[in-house]
N, C-alpha and C positions, 0 to 999 in steps of 0.2 A: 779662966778667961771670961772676961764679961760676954754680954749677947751683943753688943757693938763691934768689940771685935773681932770677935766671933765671925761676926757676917764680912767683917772686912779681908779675915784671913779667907776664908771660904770664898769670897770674890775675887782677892788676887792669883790664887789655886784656879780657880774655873778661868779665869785668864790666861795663865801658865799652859795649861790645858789642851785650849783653844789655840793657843799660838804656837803651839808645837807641829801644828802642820806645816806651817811655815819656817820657822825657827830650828825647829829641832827640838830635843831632848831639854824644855826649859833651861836656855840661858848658854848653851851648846850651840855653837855655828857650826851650819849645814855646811856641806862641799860646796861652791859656787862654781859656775861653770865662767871661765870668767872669758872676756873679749873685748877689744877696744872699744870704746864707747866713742861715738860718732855723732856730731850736732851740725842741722842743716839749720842756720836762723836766717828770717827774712821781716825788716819792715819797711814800716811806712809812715812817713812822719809828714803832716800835713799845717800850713795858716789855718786856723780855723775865724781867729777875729785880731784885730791890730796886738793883742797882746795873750793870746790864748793861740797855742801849739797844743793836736792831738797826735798821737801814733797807734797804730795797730803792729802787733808783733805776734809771727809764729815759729816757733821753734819744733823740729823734729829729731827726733832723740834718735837712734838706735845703739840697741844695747847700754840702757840707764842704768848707772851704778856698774857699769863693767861686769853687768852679767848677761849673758847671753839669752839667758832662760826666763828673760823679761823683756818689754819691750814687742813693736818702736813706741815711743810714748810720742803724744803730740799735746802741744800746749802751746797757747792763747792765751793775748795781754794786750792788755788795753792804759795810754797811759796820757793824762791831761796837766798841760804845763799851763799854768799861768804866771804871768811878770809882771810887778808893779812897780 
C-alpha cells in the first residue's frame, strides 16, 4: 500500500471509529427509540418593494427523524422573491 493510501485508509478507520458512538458498531444501526415526529411552522411573508416579496419562517421540530432521543430541533429561514 502506498503512503497516500495509507493515510486515506487510516482516515476513513479514525472515522469509523469516531462515529461509532453514534452509529454503532461501524455501519451497524443502533436501536432508535422511535416517536411521532411533530412540526409546529409559522411565517411571515411581507411587500418589501413593488416587485420584491420577503418571508421569515420558523419551524419547531419535536422528535426529528422519529426519534425520541433527539430533539426539539428549531430552525430558521429566511426567503427573498423577486419578479420581473
Amino acid at each position: 500500500m502506498t503512503n497516500h493510501y495509507r493515510q486515506a485508509y487510516e482516515f476513513v478507520r479514525s472515522l469509523c471509529k469516531n462515529a461509532s458512538r453514534w452509529v454503532g458498531a461501524c455501519g451497524a444501526a443502533v436501536k432508535l427509540n422511535y416517536a411521532l415526529e411533530q412540526v409546529l411552522e409559522v411565517y411571515y411573508r411581507f411587500q418589501l418593494l413593488r416587485h420584491v416579496q420577503t418571508s421569515l419562517d420558523y419551524q419547531y421540530i419535536q422528535n426529528p427523524g422519529y426519534n425520541r432521543d433527539r430533539g426539539p430541533a428549531h430552525v430558521f429561514a429566511g426567503r427573498i422573491r423577486v419578479s420581473f
